[in-house]
N, C-alpha and C positions, 0 to 999 in steps of 0.2 A: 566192430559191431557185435554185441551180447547179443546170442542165441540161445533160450530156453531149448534144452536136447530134445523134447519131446515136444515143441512146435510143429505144427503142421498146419495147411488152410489150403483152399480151394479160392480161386480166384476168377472172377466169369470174364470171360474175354468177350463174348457175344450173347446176344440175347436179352429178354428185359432186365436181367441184374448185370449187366455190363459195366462193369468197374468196381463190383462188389466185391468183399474179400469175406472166405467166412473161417473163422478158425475152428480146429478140429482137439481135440480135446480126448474124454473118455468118455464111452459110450458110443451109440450108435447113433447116424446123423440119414434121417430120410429125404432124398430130395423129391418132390413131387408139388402140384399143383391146389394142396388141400394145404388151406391158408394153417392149419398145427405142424405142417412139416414140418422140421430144423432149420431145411434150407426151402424157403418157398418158393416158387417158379411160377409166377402168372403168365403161363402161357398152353393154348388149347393142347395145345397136341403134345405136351406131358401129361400122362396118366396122374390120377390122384396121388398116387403113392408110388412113385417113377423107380428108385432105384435106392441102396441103404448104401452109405461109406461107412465100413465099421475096420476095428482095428485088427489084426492079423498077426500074433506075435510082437514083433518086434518094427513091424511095417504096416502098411494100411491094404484094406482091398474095399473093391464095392461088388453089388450085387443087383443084377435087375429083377423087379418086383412081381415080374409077369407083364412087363410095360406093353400099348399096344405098339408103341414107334420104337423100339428096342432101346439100349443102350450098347455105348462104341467107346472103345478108348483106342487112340493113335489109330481110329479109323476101320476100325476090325472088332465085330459087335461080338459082346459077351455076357453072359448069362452070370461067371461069377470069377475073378480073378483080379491079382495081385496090384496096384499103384504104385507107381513111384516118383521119383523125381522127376518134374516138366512134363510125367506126360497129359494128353489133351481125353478130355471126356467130352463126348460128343452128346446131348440130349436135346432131337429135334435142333432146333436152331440155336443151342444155349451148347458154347464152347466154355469148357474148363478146363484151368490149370491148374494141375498136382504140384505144389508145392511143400516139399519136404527135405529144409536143410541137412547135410550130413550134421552127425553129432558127434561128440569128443567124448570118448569112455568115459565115466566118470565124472565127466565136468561139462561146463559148460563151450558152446564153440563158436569162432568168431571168423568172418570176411575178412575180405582183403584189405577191408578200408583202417583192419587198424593189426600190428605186428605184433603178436607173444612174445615178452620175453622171458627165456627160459629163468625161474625163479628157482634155485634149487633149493636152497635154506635161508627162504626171507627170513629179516627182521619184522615182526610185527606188531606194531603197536594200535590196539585198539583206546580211540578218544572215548572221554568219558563224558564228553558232552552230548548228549541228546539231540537228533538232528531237528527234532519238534518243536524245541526251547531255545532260543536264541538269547537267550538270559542269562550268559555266561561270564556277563560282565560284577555282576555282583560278587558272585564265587571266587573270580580271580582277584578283584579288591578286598574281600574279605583276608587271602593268604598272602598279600602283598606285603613285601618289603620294603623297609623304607631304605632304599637303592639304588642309582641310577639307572639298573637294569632294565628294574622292574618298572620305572618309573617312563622309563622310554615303552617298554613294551605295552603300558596302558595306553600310551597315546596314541602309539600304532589302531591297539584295537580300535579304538576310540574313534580316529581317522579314517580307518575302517569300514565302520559300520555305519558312519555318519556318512562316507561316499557310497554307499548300497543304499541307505534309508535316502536319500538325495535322490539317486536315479529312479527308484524307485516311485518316486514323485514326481515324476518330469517325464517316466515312459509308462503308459501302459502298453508297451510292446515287447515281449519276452527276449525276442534277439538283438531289440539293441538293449537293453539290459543286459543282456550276455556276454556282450562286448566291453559293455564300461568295465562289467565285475573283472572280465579277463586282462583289463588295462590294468584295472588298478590292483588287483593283486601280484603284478609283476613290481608294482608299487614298496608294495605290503610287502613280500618277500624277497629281499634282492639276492639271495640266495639265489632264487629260482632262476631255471634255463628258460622252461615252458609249460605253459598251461592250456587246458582245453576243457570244452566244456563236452559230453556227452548229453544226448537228449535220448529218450525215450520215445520209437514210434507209438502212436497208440495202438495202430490197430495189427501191427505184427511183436509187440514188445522188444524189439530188437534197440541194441543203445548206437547212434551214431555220432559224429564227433562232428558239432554243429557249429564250435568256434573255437579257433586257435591263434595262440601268439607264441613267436620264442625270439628271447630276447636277441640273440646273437642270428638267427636263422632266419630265413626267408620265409613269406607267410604262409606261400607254399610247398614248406617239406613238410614229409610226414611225420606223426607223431608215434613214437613207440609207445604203446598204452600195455602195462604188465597186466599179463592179465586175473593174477594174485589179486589185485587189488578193486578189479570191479570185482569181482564173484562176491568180497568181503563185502564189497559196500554195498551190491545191491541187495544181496543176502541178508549181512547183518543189518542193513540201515544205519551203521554209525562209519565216524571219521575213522581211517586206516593209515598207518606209518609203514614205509618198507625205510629200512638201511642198511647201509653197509656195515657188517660188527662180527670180528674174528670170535668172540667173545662164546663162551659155551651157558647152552639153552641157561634162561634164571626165570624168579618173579621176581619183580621188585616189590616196593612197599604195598603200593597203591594195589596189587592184584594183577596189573596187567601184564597177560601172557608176550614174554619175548622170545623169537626165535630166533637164534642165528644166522647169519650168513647171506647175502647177496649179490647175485653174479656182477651188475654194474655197479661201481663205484656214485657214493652220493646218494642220494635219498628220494624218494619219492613218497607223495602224500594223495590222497584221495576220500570225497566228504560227499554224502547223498543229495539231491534234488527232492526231500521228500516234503511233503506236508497234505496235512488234514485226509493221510489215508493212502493220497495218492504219490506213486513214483515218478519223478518225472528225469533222471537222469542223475548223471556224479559228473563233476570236477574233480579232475586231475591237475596235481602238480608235479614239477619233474626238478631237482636241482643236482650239480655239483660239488664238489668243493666241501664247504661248509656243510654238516646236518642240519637240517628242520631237527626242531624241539616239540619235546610233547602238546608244548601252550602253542607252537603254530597250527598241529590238527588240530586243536581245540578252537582254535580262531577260525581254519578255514572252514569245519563243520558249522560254525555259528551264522558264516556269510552265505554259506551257503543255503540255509535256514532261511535265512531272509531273502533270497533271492528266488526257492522254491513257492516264497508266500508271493511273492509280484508273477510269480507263473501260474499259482493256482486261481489267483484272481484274475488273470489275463484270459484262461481257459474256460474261465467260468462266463465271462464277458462273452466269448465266440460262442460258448454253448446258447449264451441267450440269444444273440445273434443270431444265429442257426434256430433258432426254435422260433424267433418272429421273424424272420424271413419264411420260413413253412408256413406258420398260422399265416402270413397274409397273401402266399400265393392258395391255399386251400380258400382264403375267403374271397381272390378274385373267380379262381375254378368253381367256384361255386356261384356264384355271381353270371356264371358268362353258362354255366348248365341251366339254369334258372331260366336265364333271357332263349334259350332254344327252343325251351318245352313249350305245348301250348296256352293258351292265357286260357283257353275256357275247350270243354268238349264239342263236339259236332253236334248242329241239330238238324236232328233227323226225325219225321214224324213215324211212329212204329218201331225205333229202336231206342234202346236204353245204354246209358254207359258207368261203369263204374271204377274206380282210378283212384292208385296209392303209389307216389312214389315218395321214400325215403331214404336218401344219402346216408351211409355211414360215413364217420368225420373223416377217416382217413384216406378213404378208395371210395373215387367219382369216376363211374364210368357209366351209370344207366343211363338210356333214355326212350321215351317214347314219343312217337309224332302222327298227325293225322293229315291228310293230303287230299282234295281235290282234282283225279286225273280230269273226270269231267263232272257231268250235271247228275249222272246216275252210278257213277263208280266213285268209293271212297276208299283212299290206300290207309292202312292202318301198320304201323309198323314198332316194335322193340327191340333192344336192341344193347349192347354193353362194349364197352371198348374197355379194351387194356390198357393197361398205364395207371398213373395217377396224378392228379394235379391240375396242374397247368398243361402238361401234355396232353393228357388226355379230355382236358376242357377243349384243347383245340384241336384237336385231330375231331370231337365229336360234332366240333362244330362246322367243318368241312365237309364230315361225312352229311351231316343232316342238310346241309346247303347243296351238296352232289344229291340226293333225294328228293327234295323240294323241285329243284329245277326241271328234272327228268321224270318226273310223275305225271308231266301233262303230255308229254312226247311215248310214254312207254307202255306197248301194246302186252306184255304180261309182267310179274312180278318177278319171274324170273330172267327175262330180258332186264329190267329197271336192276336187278343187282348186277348183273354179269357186266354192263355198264359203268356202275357205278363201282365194282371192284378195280374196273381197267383206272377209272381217272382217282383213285387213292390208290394206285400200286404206284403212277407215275407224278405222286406226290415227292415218294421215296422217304416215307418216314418210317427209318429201319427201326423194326421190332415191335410197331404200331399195328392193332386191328383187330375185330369189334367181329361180335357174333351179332344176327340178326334175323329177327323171322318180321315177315312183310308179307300181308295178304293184299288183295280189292273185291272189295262186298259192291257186287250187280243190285245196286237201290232197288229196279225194275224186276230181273230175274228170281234175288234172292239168291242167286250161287256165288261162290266162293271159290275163288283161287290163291293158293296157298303157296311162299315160297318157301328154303328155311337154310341158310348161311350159320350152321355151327352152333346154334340156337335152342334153347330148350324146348323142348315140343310142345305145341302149346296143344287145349285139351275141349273138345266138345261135351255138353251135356245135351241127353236129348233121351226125354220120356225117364228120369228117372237115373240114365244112365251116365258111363262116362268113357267117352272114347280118344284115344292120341290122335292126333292129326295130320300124318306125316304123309311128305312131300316125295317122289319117285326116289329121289337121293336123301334117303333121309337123315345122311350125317354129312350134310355139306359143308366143304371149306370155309372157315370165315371171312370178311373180308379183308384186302388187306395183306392175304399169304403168297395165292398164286396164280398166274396171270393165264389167261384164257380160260378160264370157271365158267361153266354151263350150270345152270342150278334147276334141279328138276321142280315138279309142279305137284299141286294136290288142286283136285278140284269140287265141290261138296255143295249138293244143293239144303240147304239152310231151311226147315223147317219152324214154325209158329212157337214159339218157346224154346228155341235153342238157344245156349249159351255160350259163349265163345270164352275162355282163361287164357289169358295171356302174361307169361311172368320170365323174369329171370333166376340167374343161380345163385341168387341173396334167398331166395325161397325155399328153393330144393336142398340147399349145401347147409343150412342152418344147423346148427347141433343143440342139443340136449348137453346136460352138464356130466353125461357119461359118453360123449361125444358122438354120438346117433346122428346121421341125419335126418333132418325131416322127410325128405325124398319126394318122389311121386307119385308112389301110392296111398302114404295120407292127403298129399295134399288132393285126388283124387277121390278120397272117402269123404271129404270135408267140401267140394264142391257138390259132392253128391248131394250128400245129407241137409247143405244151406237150402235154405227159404227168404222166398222177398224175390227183391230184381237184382238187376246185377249191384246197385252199390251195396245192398244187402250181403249179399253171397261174398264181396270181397274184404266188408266189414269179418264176416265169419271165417275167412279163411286165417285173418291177421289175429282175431281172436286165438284161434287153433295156434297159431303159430307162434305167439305170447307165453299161451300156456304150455310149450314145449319147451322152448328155449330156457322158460325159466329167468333167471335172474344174470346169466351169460351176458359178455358183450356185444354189441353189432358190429361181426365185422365185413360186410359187406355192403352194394344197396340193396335195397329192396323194390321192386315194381312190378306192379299188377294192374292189367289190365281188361277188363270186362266186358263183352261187348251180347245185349242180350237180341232178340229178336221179338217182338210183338205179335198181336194180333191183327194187327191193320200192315195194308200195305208198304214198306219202307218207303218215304218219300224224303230228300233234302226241302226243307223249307222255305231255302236261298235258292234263285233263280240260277241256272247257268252261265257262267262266264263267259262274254262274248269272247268268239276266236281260242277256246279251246278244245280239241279234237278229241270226237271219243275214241273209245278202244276197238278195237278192228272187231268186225263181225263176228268171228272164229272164235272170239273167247265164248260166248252164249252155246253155239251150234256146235261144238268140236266133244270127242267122246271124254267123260272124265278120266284122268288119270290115277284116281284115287276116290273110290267113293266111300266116304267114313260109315254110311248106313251098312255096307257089307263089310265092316270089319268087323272087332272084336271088342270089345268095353274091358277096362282096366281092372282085372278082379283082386280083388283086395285079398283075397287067398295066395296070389301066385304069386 
């Protein structure tokens, strides 16, 4: 196996990038939760900017950022020190492995799956054939003799190329293609002992030996691959000769550099997988006895040309594959986010509502819902899950189903989550769960109680002002993390023109094309300063937020939600639902936990 010496990559064992590999390169690589990281982590409880891997000499270290949840490697948390080989980084729930082959001074260095052998003074002959050009038939009929030799060795090729362009038409599957090519070049050279095909991982570059035959040997003994002859091939990109030849260093005609001397007896040849840019591996051949000739690496660089062109179209096939498979589960996740949300707002006489939500194409995780406990309490809630896709289409659709159901049973908001976190923890959907804030507005009272599960704070206006809204806990677990969560309470009597914000971190995280976020204190300057009702105010906040962002892409969702207060009594318009229970007495009569009128308002100073 070909190992690049200065590979390196990080590999997530646990967490939402679980199975992710990321390779490590030069420069510095940030992992944190801010969708510009290098290595991005959607998940809460990584800090923005969690921890930096950078390189260290001749080794790698990383570094924690000021995280609030620390960083650990092999279990033992550290502020700034060294990586190595296998060991494990620990960030909140997201396990990583340090992956870092040893390297070969000088060169490059290889596993167990294939054996050096020592080359002291190869012969080497580089083909002049072009691995890109498979056209090497004209060239060698042009300097043809009229000879039996030669006349045989056209037909070869000939036979050849005609059995490659044949399979080539009959598979679009790279490894049986790879098999025929390896039959039949044992064909083509009877020289040869053995051949094998090297492939190209993608996302480690590493070569491994994907198909083998030997003529005399069992299919499975191993193959000795010199290791002279990949460095050349993948290096140079052309066809490579070793042999055997007591003979002192020369050039011959043509230019091509010869070097003396090789430890096994017999020859061996070796031709690249390349085309239209990309590497995708070498064929090896191995013979005794008899030399390979210059016109055989000529021929097998040529087949091998053509059999890079049935891979590069093979690959190109699974990439479209892979990208309409995505686009149509994005368009069922989106489809089945759609059908959750509600068809239309509540109506309520004396309240107003105002409502934007928009999907970024790639990451689907908002949503909002409104709920009926009873005749005079409405549960309003927002809310974002992790994930993307189809996961995250269905876990939201559980959670909004677990909400729905227990909204008529649930005597406060923070009961209705603590609930609802137990029956999606014993769902067991590892590395699933969704921040959420969820109040119920007293139609009759006009108070408000307030939960808030991990959620952006949402924000009051009143007389001008603009105040955060937070709940006794006011940085509670999301749901979905840990089991027994108590969620503290906010409770707020609601005055004649108050205005209730309700949004996610498609809002606040947004950037500027000097990568600013929007934050929370404009977006609290910009609810201040709106006018009109709530769809007004949420029209104005999207405008502000338009003209920040600029010309940038979305990558997040977006949702906002508005909920205003009137002058007249809030009444629901729709009669009570026979046989549903209201909320216990205690929520009206019980002392506030939080009363926003004695706080403080958001100063756009501080």
């Amino acid at each position: 196996m070909y190992i690049h010496r200065d590979l390196a990559s990080l590999l997530f064992q646990a967490g939402p990038n679980a199975g992710r590999r990321y390779k490590l390169g030069d420069g510095d690589y940030i992992i944190g939760r801010r969708s510009d990281c290098q290595i991005f982590v959607p998940d809460m409880r990584v800090s923005r900017q969690h921890a930096r891997v950078v390189r260290d000499g001749d080794g790698w270290k990383i570094e924690d950022l000021g995280s609030n949840n620390g960083t650990f490697v092999n279990g033992k948390q550290v502020q700034s020190g060294p990586i190595a080989h296998r060991d494990e980084i620990t960030i909140a729930n997201n396990k990583i492995r340090v992956d870092i082959p040893e390297s070969t001074k000088g060169g490059p260095s290889y596993d167990a799956n294939v054996t050096i052998v020592d080359l002291r003074n190869p012969k080497v002959f580089v083909s002049n054939e072009d691995s890109s050009d498979a056209n090497f038939l004209n060239a060698s009929l042009a300097g043809v003799q009229d000879s039996q030799r030669e006349l045989r060795l056209i037909e070869r090729k000939l036979n050849a190329l005609t059995s490659v362009l044949r399979s080539a038409a009959t598979t679009s599957d790279p490894l049986v293609l790879l098999d025929k090519i390896v039959e039949a070049l044992l064909e083509v050279f009877p020289d040869a002992d053995s051949v094998g095909v090297l492939v190209q991982d993608k996302a480690t570059g590493e070569l491994k030996i994907q198909t083998k035959r030997h003529r005399k040997k069992s299919s499975g003994a191993d193959m000795r691959v010199p290791g002279t002859i990949i460095r050349h091939v993948v290096q140079d990109r052309r066809g490579i000769l070793l042999q055997e030849d007591d003979v002192e260093q020369k050039t011959p005609a043509n230019g091509v550099k010869i070097v003396s001397g090789l430890e096994p007896s017999g020859s061996r040849m070796g031709a690249p997988l390349q085309s239209h840019g990309e590497n995708y591996g070498a064929i090896y051949v191995e013979g005794h006895g008899q030399k390979f000739r210059q016109e055989d690496v000529d021929l097998l660089t040529s087949i091998a040309a053509q059999a890079a062109l049935v891979m590069h179209a093979a690959r190109q096939q699974q990439r479209a594959a892979v990208q309409e498979r995505l686009e149509r589960d994005l368009r069922v996740a989106r489809q089945i986010q759609r059908s959750l949300l509600p068809a239309s707002e509540p109506e309520v006489n004396g309240m107003e509502f105002g409502i934007h939500y928009e999907p970024a194409y790639q990451i689907g995780g908002d949503f909002y819902d409104f709920s009926w406990h009873d005749k005079d309490h409405l549960g309003v809630v927002i809310g974002d899950v992790s994930g993307k896709a189809i996961s995250a289409a269905l876990y939201m659709a559980s959670l909004t189903s677990q909400l729905r159901s227990r909204a008529a049973i649930a005597k406060t908001p923070g009961k209705l989550l603590s609930k609802v976190n137990e029956a999606m923890l014993q769902m067991g959907d590892d590395g699933m769960f969704a921040t959420l804030a969820y109040l119920i507005y007293d139609l009759e009272t006009r108070t408000l109680v307030f939960t808030n599960a991990g959620h952006m704070t949402p924000l009051l206006r009143r007389d001008g002002r603009v105040y955060p809204i937070q709940a006794e806990q006011a940085h509670c677990t999301p749901i979905g993390i840990m089991e027994g969560m108590e969620f503290g309470e906010a409770r707020i009597q609601l005055h004649s023109g108050d205005l209730i914000i309700l949004t996610t971190d498609g809002v606040h995280e947004a950037r500027d094309p000097s990568g600013n976020e929007y934050g929370i204190k404009r977006l609290s300057r910009r609810v201040r300063s709106a006018r009109g009702n709530a769809s007004e105010v949420v029209k104005a906040i999207l405008q502000d937020l338009d003209s920040f962002v600029g010309n940038g892409p979305q990558t997040d969702d977006i949702t906002i939600v508005a909920m205003g207060i009137g002058r007249r009594r809030a009444r629901r318009r729709t009669e009570t639902i026979p046989g549903i229970p209201a909320l216990e007495p205690d929520i009206a009569t019980s002392r506030p936990i939080t009363e926003t009128g004695e706080g403080h308002a958001i100063d756009e100073d501080e």
